[in-house]
C-alpha positions as CSV (number, residue, x, y, z in Angstrom):
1,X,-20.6,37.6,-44.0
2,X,-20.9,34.6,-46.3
3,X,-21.1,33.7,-49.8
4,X,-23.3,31.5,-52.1
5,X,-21.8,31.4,-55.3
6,X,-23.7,32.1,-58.9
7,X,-23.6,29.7,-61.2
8,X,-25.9,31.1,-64.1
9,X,-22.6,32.9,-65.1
10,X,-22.3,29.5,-66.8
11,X,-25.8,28.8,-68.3
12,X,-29.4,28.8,-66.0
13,X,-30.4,25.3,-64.8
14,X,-33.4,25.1,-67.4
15,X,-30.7,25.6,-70.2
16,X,-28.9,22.1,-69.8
17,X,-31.3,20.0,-72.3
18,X,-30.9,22.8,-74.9
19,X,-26.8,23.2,-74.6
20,X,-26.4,19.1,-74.2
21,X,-28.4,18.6,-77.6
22,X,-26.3,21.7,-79.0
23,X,-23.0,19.7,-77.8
24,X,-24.3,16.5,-79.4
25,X,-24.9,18.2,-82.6
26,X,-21.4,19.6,-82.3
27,X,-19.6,15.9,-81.4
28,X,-21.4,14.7,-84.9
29,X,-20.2,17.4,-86.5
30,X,-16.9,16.9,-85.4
31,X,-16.7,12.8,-86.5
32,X,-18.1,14.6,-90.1
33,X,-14.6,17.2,-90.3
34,X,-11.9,14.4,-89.0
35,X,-13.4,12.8,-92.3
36,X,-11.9,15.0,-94.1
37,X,-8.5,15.6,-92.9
38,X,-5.6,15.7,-95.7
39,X,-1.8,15.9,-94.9
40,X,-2.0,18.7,-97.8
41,X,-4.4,21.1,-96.4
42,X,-4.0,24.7,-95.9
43,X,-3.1,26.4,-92.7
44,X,-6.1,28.3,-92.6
45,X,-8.2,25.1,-92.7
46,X,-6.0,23.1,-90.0
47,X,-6.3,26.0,-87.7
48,X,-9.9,25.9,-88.2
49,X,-10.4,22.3,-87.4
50,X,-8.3,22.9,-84.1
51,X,-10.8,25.5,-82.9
52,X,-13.4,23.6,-84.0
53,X,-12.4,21.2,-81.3
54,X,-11.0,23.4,-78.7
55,X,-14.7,24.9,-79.0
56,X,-16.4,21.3,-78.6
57,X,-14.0,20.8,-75.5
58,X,-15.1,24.0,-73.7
59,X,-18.8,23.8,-74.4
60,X,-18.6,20.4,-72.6
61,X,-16.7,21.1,-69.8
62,X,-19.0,24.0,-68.9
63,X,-22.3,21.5,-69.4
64,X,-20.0,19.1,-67.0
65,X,-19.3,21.9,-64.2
66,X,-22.2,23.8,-63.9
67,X,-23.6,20.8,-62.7
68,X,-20.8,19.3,-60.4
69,X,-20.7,22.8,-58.8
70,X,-24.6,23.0,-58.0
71,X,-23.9,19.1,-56.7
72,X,-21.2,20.1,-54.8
73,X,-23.2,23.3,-52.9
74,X,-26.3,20.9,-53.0
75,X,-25.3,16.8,-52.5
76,X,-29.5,16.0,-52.1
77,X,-30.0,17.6,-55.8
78,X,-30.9,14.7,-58.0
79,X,-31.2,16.6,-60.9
80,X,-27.5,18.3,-60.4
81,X,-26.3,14.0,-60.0
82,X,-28.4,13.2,-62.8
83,X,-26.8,16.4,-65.4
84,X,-23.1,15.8,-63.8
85,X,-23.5,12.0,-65.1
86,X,-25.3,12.9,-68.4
87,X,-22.3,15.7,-69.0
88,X,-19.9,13.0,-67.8
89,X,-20.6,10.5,-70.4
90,X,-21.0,13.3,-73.1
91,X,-17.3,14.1,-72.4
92,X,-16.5,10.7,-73.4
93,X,-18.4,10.8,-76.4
94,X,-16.3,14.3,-77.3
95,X,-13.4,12.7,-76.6
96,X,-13.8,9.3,-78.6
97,X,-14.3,12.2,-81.9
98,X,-11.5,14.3,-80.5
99,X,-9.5,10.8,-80.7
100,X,-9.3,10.6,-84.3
101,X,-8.2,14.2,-84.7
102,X,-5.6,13.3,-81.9
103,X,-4.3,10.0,-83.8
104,X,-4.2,12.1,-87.1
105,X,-1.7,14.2,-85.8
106,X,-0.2,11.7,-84.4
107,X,0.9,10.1,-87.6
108,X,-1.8,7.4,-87.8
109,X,-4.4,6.3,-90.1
110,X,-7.7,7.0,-89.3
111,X,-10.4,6.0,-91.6
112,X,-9.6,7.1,-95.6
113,X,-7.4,9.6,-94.3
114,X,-3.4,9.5,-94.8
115,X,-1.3,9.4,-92.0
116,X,0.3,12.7,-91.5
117,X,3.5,13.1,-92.3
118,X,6.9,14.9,-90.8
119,X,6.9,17.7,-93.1
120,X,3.5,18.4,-93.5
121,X,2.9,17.8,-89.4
122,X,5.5,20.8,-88.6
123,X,4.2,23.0,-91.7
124,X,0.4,22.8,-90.3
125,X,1.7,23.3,-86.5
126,X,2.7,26.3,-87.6
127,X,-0.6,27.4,-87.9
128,X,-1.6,27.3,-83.9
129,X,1.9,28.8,-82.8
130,X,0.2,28.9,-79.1
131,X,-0.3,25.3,-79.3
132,X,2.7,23.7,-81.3
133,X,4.4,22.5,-78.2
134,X,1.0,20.4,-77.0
135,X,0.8,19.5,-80.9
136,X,4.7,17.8,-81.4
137,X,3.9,16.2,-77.8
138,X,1.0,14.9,-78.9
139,X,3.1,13.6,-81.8
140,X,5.6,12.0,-79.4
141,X,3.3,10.0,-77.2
142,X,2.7,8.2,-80.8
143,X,4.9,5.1,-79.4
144,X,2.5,4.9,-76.6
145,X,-0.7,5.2,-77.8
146,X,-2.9,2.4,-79.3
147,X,-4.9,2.0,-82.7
148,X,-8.5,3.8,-81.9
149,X,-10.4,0.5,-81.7
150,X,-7.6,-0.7,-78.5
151,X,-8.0,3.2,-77.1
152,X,-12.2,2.7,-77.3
153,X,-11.7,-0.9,-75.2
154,X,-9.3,1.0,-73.0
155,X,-11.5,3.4,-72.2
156,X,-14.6,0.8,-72.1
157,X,-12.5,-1.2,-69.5
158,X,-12.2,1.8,-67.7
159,X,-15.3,3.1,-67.7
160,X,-17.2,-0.5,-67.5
161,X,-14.7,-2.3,-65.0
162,X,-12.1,0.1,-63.0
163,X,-14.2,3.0,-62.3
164,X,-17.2,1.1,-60.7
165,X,-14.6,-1.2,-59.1
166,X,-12.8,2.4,-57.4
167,X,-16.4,3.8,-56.7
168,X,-17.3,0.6,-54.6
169,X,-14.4,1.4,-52.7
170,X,-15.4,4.8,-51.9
171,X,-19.3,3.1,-51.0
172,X,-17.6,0.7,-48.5
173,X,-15.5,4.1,-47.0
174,X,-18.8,6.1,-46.8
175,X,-21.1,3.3,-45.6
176,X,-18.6,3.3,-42.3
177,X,-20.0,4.5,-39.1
178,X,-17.8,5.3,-36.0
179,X,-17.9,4.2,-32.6
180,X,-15.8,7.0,-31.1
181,X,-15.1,6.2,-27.5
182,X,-11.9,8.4,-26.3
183,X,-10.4,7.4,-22.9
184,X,-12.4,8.4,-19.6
185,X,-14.9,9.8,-21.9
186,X,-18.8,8.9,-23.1
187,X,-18.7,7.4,-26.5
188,X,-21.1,8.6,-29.5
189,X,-21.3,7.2,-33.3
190,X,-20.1,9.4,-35.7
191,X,-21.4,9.4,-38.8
192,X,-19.1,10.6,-41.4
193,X,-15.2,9.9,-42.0
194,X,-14.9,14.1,-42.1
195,X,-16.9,14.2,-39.1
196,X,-14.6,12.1,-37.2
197,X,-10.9,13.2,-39.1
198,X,-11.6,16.9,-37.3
199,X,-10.7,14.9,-34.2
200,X,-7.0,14.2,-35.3
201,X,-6.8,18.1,-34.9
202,X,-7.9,18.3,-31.2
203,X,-6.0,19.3,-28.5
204,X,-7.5,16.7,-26.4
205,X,-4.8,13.9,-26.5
206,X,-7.8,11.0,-25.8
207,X,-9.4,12.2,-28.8
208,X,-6.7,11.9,-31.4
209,X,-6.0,8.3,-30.2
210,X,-9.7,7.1,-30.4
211,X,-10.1,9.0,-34.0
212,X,-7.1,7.4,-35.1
213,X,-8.0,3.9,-33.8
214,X,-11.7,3.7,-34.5
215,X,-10.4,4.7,-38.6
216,X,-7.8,2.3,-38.8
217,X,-9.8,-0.3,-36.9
218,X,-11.9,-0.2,-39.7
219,X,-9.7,-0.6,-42.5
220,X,-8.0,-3.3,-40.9
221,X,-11.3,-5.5,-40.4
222,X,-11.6,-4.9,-44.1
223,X,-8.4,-4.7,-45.3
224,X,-9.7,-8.2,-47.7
225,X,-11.9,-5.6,-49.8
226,X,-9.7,-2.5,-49.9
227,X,-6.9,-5.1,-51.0
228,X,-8.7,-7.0,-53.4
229,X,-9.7,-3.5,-55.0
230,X,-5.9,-2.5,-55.5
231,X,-4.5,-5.2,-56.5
232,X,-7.1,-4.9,-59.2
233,X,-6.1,-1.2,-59.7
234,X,-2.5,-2.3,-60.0
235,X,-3.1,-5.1,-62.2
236,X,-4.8,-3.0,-64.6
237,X,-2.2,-0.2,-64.4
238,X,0.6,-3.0,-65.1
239,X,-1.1,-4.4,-67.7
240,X,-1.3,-1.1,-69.4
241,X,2.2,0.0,-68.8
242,X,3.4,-2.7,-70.7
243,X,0.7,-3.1,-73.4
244,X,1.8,0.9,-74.1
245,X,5.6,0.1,-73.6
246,X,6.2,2.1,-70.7
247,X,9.5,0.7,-68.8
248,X,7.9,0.9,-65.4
249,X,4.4,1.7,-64.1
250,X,5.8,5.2,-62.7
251,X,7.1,6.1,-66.0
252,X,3.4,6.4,-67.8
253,X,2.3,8.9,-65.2
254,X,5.4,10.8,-65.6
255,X,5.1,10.6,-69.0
256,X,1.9,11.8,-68.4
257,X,3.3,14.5,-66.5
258,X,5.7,15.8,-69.0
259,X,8.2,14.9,-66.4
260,X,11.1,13.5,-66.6
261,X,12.0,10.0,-65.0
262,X,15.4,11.2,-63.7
263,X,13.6,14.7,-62.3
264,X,11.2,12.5,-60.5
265,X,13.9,10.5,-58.6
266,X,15.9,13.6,-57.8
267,X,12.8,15.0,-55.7
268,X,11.9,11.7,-54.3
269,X,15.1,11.2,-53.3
270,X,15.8,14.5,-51.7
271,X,12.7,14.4,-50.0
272,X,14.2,11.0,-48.2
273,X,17.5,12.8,-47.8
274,X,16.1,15.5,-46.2
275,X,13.7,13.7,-44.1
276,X,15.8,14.7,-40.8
277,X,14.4,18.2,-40.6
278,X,11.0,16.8,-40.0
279,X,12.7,14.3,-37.6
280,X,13.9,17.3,-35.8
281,X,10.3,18.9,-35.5
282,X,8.9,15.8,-34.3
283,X,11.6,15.5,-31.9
284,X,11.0,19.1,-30.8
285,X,7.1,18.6,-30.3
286,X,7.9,15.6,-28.4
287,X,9.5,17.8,-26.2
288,X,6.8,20.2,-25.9
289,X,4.4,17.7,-24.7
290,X,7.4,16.4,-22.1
291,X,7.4,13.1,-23.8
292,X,10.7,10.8,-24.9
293,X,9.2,10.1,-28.3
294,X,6.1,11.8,-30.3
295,X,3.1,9.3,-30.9
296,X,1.9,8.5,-34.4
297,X,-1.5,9.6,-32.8
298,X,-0.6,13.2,-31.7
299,X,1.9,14.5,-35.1
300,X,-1.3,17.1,-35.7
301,X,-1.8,18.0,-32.3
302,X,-2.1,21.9,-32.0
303,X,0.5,24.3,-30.6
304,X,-0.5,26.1,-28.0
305,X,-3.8,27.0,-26.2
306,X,-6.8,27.2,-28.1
307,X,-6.8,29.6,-31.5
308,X,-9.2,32.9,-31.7
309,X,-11.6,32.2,-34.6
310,X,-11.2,34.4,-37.5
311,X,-14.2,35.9,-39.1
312,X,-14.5,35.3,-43.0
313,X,-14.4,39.1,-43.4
314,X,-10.9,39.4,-41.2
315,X,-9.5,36.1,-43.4
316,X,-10.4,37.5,-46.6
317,X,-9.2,41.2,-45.7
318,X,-5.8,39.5,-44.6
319,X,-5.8,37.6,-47.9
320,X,-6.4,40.5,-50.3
321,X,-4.4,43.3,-49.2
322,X,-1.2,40.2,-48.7
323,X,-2.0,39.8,-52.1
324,X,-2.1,43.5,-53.1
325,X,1.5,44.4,-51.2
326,X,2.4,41.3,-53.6
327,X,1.7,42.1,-57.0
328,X,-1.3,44.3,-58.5
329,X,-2.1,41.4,-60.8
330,X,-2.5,39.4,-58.3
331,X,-4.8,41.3,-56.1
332,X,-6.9,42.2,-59.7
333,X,-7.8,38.9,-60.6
334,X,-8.4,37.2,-56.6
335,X,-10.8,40.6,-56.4
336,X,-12.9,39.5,-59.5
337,X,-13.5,35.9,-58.2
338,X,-15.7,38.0,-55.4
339,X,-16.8,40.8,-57.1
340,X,-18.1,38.1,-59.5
341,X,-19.6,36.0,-56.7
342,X,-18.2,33.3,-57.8
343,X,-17.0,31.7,-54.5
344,X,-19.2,29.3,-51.9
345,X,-17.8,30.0,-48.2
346,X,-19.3,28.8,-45.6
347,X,-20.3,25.1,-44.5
348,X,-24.3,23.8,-44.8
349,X,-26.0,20.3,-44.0
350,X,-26.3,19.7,-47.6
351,X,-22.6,20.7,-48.8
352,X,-20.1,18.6,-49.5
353,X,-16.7,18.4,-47.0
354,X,-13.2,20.1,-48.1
355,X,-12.4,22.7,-50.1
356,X,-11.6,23.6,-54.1
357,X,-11.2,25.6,-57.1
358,X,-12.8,24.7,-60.4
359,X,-11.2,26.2,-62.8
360,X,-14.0,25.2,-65.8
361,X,-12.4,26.9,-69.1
362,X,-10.6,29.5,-70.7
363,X,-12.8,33.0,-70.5
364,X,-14.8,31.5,-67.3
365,X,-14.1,33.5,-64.4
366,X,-12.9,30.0,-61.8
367,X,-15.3,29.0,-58.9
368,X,-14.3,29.1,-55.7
369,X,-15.9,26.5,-52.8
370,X,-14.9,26.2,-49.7
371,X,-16.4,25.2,-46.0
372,X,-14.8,28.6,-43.8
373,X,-15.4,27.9,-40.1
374,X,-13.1,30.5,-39.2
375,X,-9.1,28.5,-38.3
376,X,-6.4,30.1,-39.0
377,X,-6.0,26.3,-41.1
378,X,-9.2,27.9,-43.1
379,X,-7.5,31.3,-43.8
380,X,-5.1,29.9,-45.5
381,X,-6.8,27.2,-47.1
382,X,-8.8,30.6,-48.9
383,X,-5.7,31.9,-49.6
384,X,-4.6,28.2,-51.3
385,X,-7.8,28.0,-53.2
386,X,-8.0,31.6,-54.4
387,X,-4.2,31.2,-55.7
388,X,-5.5,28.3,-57.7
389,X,-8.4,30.9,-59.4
390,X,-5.5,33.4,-60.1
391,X,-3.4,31.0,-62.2
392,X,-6.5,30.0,-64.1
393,X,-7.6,34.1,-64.9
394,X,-3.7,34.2,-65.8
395,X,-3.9,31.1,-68.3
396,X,-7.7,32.4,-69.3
397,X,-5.9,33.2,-73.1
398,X,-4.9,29.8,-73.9
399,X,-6.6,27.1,-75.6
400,X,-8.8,24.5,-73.8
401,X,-6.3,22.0,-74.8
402,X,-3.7,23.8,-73.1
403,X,-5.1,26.1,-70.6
404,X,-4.6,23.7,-67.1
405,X,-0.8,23.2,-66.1
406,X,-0.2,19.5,-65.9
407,X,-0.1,17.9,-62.1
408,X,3.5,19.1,-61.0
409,X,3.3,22.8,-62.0
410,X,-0.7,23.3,-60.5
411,X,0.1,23.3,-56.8
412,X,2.0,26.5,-58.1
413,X,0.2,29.6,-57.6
414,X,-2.1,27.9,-54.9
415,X,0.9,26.9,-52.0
416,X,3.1,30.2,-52.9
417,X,0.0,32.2,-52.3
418,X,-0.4,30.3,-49.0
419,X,3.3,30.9,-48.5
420,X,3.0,34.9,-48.4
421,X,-0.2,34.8,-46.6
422,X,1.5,32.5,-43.5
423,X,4.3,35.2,-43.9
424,X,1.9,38.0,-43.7
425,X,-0.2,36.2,-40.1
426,X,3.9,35.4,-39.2
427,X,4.8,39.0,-39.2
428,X,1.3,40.1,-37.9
429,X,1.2,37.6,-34.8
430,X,1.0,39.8,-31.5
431,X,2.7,37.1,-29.1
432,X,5.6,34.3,-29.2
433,X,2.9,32.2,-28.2
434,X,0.6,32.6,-31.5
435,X,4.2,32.3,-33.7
436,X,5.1,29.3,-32.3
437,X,1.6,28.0,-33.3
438,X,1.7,29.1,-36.8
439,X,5.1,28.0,-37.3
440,X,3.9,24.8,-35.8
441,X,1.3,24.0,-38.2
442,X,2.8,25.1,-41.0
443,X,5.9,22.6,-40.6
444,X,3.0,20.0,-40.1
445,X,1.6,20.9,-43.1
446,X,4.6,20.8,-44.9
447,X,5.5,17.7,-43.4
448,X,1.8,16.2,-44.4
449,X,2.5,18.1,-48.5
450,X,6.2,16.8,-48.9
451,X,7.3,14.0,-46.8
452,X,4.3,11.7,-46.5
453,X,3.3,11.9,-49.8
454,X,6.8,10.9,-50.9
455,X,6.8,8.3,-48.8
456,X,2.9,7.5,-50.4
457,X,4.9,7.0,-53.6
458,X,7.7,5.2,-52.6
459,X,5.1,2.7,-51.1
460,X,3.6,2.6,-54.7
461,X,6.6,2.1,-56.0
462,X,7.3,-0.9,-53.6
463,X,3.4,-2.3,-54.1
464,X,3.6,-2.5,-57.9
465,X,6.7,-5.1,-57.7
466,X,5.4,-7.0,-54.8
467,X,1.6,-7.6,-56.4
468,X,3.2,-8.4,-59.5
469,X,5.0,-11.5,-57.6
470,X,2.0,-12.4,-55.7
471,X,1.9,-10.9,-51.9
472,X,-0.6,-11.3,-49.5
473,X,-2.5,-8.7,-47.3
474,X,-0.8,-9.2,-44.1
475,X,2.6,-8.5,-45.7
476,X,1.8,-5.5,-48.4
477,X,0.6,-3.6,-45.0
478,X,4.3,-5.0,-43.5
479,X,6.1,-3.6,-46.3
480,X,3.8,-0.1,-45.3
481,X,4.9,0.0,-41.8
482,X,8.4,-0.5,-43.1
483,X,8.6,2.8,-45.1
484,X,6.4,4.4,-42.0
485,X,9.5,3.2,-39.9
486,X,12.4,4.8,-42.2
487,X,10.0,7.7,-43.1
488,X,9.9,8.7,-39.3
489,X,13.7,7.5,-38.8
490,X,12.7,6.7,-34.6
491,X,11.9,10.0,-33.8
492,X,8.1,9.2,-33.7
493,X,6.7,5.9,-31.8
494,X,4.1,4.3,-34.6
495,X,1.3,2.0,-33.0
496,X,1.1,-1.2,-35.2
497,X,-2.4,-0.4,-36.1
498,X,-1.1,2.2,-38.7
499,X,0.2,-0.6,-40.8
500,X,-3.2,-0.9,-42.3
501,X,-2.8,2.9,-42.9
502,X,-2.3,2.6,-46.9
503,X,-6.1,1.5,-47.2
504,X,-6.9,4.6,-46.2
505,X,-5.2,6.5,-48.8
506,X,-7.5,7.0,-52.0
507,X,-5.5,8.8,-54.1
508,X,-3.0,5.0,-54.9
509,X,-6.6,3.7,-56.3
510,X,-7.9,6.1,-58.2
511,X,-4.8,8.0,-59.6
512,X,-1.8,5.6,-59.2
513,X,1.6,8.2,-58.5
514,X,-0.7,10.9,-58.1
515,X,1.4,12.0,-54.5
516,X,4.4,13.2,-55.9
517,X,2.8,16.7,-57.6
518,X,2.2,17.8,-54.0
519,X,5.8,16.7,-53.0
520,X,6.2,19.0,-56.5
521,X,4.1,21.7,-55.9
522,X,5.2,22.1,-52.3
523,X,9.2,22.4,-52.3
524,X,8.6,24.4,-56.0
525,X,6.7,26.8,-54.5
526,X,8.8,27.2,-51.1
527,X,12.1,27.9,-54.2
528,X,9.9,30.5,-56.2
529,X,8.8,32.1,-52.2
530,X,13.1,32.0,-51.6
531,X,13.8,33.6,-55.4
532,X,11.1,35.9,-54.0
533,X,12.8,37.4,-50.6
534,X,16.3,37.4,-52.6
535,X,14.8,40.0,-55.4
536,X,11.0,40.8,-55.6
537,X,11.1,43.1,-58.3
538,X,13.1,40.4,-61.0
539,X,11.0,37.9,-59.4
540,X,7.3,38.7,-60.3
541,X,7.4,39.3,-63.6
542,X,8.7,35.9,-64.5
543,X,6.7,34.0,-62.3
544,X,3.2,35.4,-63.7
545,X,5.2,34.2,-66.9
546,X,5.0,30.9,-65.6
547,X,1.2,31.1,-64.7
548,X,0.2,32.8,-67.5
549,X,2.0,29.6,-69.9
550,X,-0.5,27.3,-68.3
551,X,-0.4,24.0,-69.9
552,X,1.9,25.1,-72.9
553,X,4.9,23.4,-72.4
554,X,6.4,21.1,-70.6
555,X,7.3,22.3,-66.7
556,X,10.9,21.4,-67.8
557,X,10.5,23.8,-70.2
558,X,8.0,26.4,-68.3
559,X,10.4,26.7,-65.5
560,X,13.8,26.3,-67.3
561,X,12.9,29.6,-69.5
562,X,13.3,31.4,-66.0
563,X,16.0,29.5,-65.1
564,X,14.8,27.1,-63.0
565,X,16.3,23.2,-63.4
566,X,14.1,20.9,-61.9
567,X,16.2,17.9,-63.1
568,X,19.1,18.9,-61.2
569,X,19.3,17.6,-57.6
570,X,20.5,20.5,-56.0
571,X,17.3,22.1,-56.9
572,X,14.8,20.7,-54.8
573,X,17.4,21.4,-51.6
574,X,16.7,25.0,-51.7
575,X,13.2,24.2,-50.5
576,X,13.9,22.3,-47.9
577,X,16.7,25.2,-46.3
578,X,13.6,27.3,-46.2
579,X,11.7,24.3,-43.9
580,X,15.0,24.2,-41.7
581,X,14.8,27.9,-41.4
582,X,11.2,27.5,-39.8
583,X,13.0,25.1,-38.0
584,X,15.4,27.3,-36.4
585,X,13.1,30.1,-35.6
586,X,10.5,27.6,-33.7
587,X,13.0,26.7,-31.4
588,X,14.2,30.0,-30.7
589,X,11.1,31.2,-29.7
């Protein structure tokens, strides 16, 4: 059984040039209202101009993903590329009108238009009680934000300098071609980096090692081009950090975020504190495979003979009814993304690799896509993607503006749904043989959510002060292998070829401190799944509290209403004695 999503839930493919003149129309009539914005006006009115805007923002964003889906499902359709980048730079043109409404309440002038005031800002907030919060933050990030000519070159610069400069990147990545030549074996070219990263999965040792090496060989014959592209980045982002007084170049994402500096440093710090318990599991696999010390090469190697493949049927049974013995919302709303059709299953010569949710607006049923080749890796990468769906349907009430929960809180729903499916295949698992691999690979995934993506940001961190001083190539990818060194503590032998590793990662260029919401996302969730096996019945009801809020609040806030204090060190430990616990029970089988 497979499934091909539908798409004309959204609009039918020969509707795009009538909605995209009617959105046109609507960004005009937008620039028109912000003309007339007084700090004096009634409640009714200011409410009316906010959905006026929350309307413009979802009639774009379901132009944009109708398109990126069918691109997605279809990467040879030149007329879904050509409607993505028409709907792409349509959201920009909303967003330039949306501006001035945003600088308006932000206290600025804009155009004849008073600033708004103090009093009169909190009197008219109280008209949009569901969106007050995102309305006095929006008033906050005033000290940041720049007059609306500086925002339009911003966003020019972007759009005319930094964007190309990261897309050119991703050209020279998917231009590569792979002489793959493992040990004793016959070599082939492989074509695509997916292609050849399936490889760092095998349980052929010789094929790890010539995966790994033919990639990083790669990036370090170019490591010139990927350098030159994020020092640019990096440049740019320290530039702006300062020209929006921001007191380091972490601090705007955070800000960003709605996260607090100190918060931040009590997971990244954790996450190094804690880093033994992975040391352990590396020092147990290393065992397994009768060796001294683990190589860098073989940290993803499988556990065990060769898995059973799991038919999409089997996966998505598990997945429901886990869901159904969990809560009956859940099960409800994961049911209607398939009664719906709106999820894209299996893999096809013209799809592209990987797997996610699009979550397009409020009152849109989320789209599911996915490449399902039957692992138990792809069971509960359903599972991940179908928990991501769920907290949209429970967030489907709130406004555009305020519908997606920022970075750190939207791994939420996705990894603790993965969490009580693993538990489900744990409890399931007919041998000590088939536990041992799924405790395996979930450590290894945990490992690959938490401590390397710490460790991504701590390189950040590290990068931002050296290329502000002036460093060369050769010693950024020193200071890398550094971090790899105290990130692995000895208890994993790391070929000097992985010092060009950092070029690889794409998430430093295009979203600079991106890596810590899975860190976030990851130890939150495995907390929540802990809260969970304490008390079920006191537990569910506040953590659909905490998807249905969305994007509402801040996750200091989100979370602290259920009493959870992200800001305090202690908290992020919880989530790793549930690791150690997987720990324990993998060496006792």
């Amino acid at each position: 059984m497979s499934y091909s999503w539908n798409l004309n839930d959204l609009y039918r493919p020969g509707d795009f040039e009538v909605l995209y003149k009617e959105a046109r129309n609507r960004v005009g009539e937008y620039l028109g209202i912000c003309a007339t914005l007084k700090r004096r006006m009634s409640l009714k009115r200011f409410r009316q101009v906010i959905l006026k805007g929350e309307e413009l923002k979802k009639r774009v964003s379901i132009l944009y993903w109708r398109a990126a889906l069918e691109e997605a499902s279809d990467m040879s359709s030149e007329e879904a590329r050509m409607n993505k980048g028409r709907a792409r730079d349509l959201e920009l043109e909303a967003d330039r009108a949306l501006r001035k409404f945003r600088h308006w309440v932000m206290g600025r002038k804009t155009g004849r238009s008073l600033p708004l005031d103090n009093i009169n800002a909190f009197r008219l907030f109280g008209a949009c009680p569901e969106m007050s919060d995102h309305l006095k933050n929006m008033r906050e990030m005033a000290s940041h934000t720049l007059s609306e000519r500086e925002e339009m070159i911003i966003d020019a610069k972007d759009a005319c300098g930094i964007e190309p400069l990261t897309d050119m990147r991703a050209l020279i990545e998917t231009g590569f071609e792979y002489d793959f030549r493992p040990e004793g074996k016959r070599g082939r070219r492989v074509r695509s980096q997916a292609e050849l990263m399936r490889y760092v999965y095998s349980p052929v040792p010789e094929n790890r090692r010539a995966a790994y090496t033919v990639l990083l060989e790669k990036y370090r014959d170019n490591t010139d081009k990927f350098f030159s592209v994020f020092r640019s980045v990096v440049k740019d982002w320290g530039f702006e950090t300062g020209l929006r007084g921001y007191d380091s170049p972490i601090q705007m994402r955070n800000k960003l975020n709605r996260v607090p500096d100190g918060a931040v440093e009590a997971l990244l710090d954790a996450c190094r504190k804690n880093r033994h318990i992975f040391k352990r599991y590396f020092g147990y696999k290393a065992g397994e495979d009768g060796q001294e010390r683990l190589p860098r090469f073989d940290i993803y190697s499988p556990s065990g003979k060769k898995e059973k493949k799991v038919s999409f049927e089997k996966a998505l049974d598990t997945v429901l009814k886990t869901f159904g013995e969990f809560s009956p919302g859940f099960h409800k709303r994961a049911l209607k993304i398939i009664e719906k059709n709106h999820i894209d299953t299996h893999p096809s010569p013209v799809k592209q690799p990987g797997a996610f949710c699009a979550s397009c607006a409020p009152g849109v049923v989320p789209y599911v896509f996915l490449n399902y080749t039957g692992t138990s890796r792809d069971l509960l990468t359903l599972a991940h993607e179908l928990g991501h769906a769920i907290h949209g349907l429970y967030a489907g009430n709130l406004s555009p503006s305020v519908y997606h929960a920022g970075l750190p809180l939207a791994e939420t729903a996705s990894t603790f749904a993965e969490l009580i499916v693993f538990d489900r295949m744990y409890r399931d698992a007919d041998s000590a043989a088939l536990r041992k691999r799924l405790l395996s690979g979930k450590l290894q995934e945990s490992y690959a959510s938490i401590l390397r993506q710490a460790y991504f940001v701590k390189f950040e961190i590290k990068a931002h002060e050296l290329l502000e001083n002036g460093v060369t190539p050769e010693e950024l990818s020193d200071a890398y292998f550094e971090l790899l060194e105290e990130q692995f503590s000895g208890s994993v032998d790391i070929d000097r070829l992985f010092r060009y590793e950092w070029a690889y990662i794409p998430h430093i260029v295009r979203t600079p401190f991106y890596c810590y919401a899975y860190c976030f996302g990851e130890l939150l969730s495995l907390v929540l799944y802990n809260r969970y096996r304490e008390n079920p019945d006191t537990f569910i009801p506040g953590f659909e509290r905490i998807l249905s809020a969305g994007g509402s609040a801040s996750p200091v806030d989100i979370l602290g209403a259920e009493g959870y204090d992200i800001t305090s060190p202690g908290f992020w430990e919880q989530g790793f004695r549930v690791l150690e616990g997987y720990q324990e029970d993998l060496e006792k089988l």
